[in-house]
N, C-alpha and C positions, 0 to 999 in steps of 0.2 A: 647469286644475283649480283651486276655489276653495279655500281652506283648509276648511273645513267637508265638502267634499265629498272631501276628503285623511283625513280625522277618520275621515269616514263608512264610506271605502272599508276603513281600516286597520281598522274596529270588524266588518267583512260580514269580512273577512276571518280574522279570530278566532273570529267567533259564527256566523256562517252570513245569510243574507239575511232581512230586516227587513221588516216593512209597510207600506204606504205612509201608514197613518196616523203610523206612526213615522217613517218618510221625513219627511213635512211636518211632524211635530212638532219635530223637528232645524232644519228649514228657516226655518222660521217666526218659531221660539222658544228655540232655543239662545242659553242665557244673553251670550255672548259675540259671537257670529257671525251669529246666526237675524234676520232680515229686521226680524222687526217692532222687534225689542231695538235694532239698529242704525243703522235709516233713518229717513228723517223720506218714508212712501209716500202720504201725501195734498196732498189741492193741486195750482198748478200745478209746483211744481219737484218735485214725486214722478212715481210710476207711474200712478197714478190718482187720478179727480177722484169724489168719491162724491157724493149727491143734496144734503146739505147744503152743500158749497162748489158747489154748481151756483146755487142762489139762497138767498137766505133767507126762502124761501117754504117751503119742504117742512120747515125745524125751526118755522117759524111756523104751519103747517096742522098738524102732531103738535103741537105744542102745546097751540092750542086742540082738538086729538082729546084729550089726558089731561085740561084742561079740564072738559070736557063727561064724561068717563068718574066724573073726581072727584064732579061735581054727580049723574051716575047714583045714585053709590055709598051717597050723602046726606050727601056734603061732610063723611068723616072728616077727623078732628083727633086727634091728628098721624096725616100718613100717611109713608111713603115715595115719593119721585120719582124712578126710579132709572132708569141708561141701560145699557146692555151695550156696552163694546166705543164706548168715546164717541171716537175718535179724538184731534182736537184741541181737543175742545169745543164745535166748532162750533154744532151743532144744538141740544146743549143751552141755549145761550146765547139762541141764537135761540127755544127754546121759553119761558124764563124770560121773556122779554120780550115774548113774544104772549101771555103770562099774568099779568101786573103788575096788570093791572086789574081782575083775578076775586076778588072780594071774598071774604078769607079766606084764600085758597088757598094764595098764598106762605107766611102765617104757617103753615099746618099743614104746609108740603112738607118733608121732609127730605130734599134734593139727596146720592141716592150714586150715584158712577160707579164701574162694576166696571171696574177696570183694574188687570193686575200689571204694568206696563213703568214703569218708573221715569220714564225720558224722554218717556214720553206722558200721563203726570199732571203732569210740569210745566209742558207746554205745554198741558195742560186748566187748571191753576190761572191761566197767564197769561192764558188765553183767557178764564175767569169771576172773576177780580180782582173783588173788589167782592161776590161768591156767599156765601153758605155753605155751604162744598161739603168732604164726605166720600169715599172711597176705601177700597173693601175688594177683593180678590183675586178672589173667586170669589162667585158669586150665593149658594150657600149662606149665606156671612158677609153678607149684606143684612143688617138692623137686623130688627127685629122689628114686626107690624103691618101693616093696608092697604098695600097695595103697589098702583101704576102705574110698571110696566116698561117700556122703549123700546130695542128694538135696531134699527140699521140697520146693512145690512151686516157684520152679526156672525157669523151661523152658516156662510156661505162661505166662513171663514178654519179652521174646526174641521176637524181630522186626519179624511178617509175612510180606511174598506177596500174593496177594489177584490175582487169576485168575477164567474167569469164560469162559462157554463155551458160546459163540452164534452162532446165524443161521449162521455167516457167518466165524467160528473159535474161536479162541482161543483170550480173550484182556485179557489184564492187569487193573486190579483196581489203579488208582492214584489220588494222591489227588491235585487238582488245583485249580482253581478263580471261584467263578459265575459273574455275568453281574453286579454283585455290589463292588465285591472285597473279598467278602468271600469266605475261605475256602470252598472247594464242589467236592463231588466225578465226577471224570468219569471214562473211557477207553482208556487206549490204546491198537488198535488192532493190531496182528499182534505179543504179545508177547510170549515167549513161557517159561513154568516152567524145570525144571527138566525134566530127559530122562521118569522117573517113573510116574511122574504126567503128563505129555503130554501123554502118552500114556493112564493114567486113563481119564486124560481126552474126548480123541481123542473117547471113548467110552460111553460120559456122555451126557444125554439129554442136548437139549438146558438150559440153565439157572440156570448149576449145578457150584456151587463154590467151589473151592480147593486153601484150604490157604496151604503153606507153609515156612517152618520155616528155610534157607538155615543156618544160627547159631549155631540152635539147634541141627540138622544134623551134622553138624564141631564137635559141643562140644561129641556129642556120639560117633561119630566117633574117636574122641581123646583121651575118656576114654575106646573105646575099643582096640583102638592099644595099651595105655600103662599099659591096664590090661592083655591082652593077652600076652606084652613080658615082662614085671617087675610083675606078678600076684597082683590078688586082685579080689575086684568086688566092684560095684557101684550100690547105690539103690535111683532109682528116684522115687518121689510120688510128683503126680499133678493132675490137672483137664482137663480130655479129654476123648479120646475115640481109640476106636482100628484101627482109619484107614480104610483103604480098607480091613480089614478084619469084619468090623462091618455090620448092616445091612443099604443099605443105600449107601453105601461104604465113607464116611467120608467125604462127601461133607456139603460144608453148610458156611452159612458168624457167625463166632463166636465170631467174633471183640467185642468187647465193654469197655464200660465206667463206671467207678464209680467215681462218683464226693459229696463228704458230707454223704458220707456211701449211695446213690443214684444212682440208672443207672443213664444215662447222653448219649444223641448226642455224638459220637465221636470226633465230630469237634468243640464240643461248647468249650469244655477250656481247650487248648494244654496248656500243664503244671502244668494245674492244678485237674486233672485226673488220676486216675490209667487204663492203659489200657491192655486188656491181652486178649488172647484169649486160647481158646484149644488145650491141645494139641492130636498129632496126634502119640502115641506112636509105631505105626506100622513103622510108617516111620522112627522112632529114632531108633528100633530093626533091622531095614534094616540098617542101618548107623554101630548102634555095628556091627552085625553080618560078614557086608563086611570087616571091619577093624581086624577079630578075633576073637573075645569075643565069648562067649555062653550067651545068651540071655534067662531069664525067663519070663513070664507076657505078656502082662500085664494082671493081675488080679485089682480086687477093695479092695480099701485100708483097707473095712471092713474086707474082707476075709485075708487081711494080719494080720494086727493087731491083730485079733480071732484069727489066729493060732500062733501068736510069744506073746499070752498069756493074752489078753485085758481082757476078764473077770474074769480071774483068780487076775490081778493088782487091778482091782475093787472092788472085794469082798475083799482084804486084804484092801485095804483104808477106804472102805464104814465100816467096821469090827472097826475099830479104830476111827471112826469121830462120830461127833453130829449130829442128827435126820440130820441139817440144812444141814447140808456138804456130808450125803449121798445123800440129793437129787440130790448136784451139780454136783456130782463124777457119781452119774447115768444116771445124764443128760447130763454130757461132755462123758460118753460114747457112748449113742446112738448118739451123733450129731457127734461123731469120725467114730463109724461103721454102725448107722443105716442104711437104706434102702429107705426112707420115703423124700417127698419134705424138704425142709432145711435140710438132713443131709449128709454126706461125703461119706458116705459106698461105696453106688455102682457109683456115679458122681466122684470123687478124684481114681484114681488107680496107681501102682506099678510095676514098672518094673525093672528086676535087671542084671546088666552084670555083668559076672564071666570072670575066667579065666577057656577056653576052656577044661581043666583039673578036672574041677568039675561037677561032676553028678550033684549034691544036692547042694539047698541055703536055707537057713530058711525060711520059710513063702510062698515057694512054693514048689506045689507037682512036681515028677517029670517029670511026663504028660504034664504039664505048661510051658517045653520049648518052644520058639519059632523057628520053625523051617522054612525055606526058601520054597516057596512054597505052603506052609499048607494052607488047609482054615481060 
């Protein structure tokens, strides 16, 4: 048993059994013990390797995507360049530097990384040395004005609630004791999600699950009101699926664990785990959209990448490197856009909010808006 999961059991124990968005918020982000506070989980000596330590092709392709959204916008001054959830700095760094040359641009960007982990802003500051670079807690506290937003891999780390249908309604997934004291899922019946997902629900076979992310939802929601009245747009790229507009309709338990670069029981080591599930981009397009915003996506992050110039970056790298180094720059491409089991292409996708004033966003056609209602 981990210490955290010792905390956890003695707290189920007192109050009664927990949510699993509260479960992962414990896990994740307890001050002390919680995974991300803790560890150092990207890279090769972490759990996982995300699209930006895969090449630095994919913060150099977002790059020129914020780029090109700035010149949309009619190349505000000053604007905000902000990232969610910037791990090591990687990508951002790599974006700064596919944009050095866009006249203007640097001079109006004001570089802020939403990050609250202490230990993960200092290896963002060592990682952009030489930056001007800012730090606030929460997207709320962004600075004021145009904004261009960038998360990767951001919203699959945000606390779900787990509901599932049975014969006899609607319970809630929570996590509580077994008959020995360990952590163990059950039910509570009787609970009810969201206006949207109670009614998807209300329509779903017995034994269909619907995770959702009430967080994630806030956060798109807050980047759509303050892109709609300050303009800009915001580009999220994660691992998930379209929601109730997929086939299927978006049901499904996507919880899980990596523990030592390994799946892992859920439950077996609170804190010591990365946990994340899917996300559900349909229902973050619902969220922009009510709040403002124009909505593109979501498409798959291969079809983004391919049009904002991926093998175009390739051939010019693969063109200048040793035998050795084309193989990697070809191989970090298909595992960026491929298709294929282990690669990002069509599993990782894209969604982008604008300000309602804009036709067109890079990397998507115009057909690709999301519109209210659509299949």
């Amino acid at each position: 048993m981990t210490a955290l999961a010792d905390i956890l059991a003695r707290q189920i124990a007192l109050t009664g059994p927990i949510t699993v968005a509260d479960y992962m918020e414990q896990c994740l982000f307890h001050p002390t013990l919680g995974y991300y506070t803790t560890r150092e989980p990207f890279g090769a000596a972490g759990d996982f390797v995300t699209a930006p330590e895969i090449s630095q092709m994919f913060g150099e392709l977002l790059g020129l995507w914020a780029a090109e959204t700035w010149l949309r916008l009619g190349s505000p001054a000053p604007f905000v360049l902000a990232e969610l959830g910037p791990g090591r700095g990687t990508m951002m760094a790599d974006m700064l530097r596919a944009t050095a040359r866009v006249p203007g641009m640097h001079e109006a960007a004001r570089v802020v990384l939403v990050e609250a982990s202490p230990r993960l802003r200092a290896k963002q500051a060592e990682t952009l040395r030489g930056h001007a670079v800012e730090w606030v807690e929460r997207i709320e506290a962004l600075p004021p004005g145009p904004l261009i937003a960038l998360g990767n891999e951001f919203v699959d780390a945000l606390p779900i609630r787990q509901f599932l249908r049975t014969p006899d309604g609607i319970a809630e997934r929570m996590v509580g004791l077994d008959s020995a004291g360990k952590l163990a899922f059950g039910l509570r019946p009787g609970a009810r999600p969201d206006a949207r997902g109670e009614v998807r629900l209300a329509a779903a076979p017995p034994g269909a699950v619907l995770e959702t992310c009430p967080l994630g939802l806030s956060i798109a929601a807050t980047l759509g009101a303050r892109i709609a009245v300050s303009g800009g747009a915001a580009l999220l790229v994660d691992y998930g699926h379209a929601g109730e507009r997929e086939q299927g309709g978006g049901f499904g338990d996507t919880l899980q664990a990596l523990h030592r670069r390994s799946f892992d029981d859920v439950l077996a080591h609170p804190g010591e785990a990365d946990l994340t599930a899917h996300v559900d981009f349909a229902a973050l397009a619902h969220a922009a959209t009510a709040a403002g915003a124009r909505v593109f996506g979501p498409i798959g992050q291969g079809a983004l990448l391919e049009r904002l110039g991926l093998d175009e970056r390739a051939f010019r790298l693969k063109r200048a490197a040793s035998d050795a180094d084309r193989e990697m720059v070809e191989a970090a491409r298909l595992r960026l856009a491929g298709t294929e089991e282990g690669q990002m292409g069509a599993l990782f996708k894209a969604l982008a909010l604008v300000h309602p004033a804009l036709n067109e966003i890079a990397g998507f056609a115009p057909g690709e808006a999301f519109e209210e209602g659509s299949a």
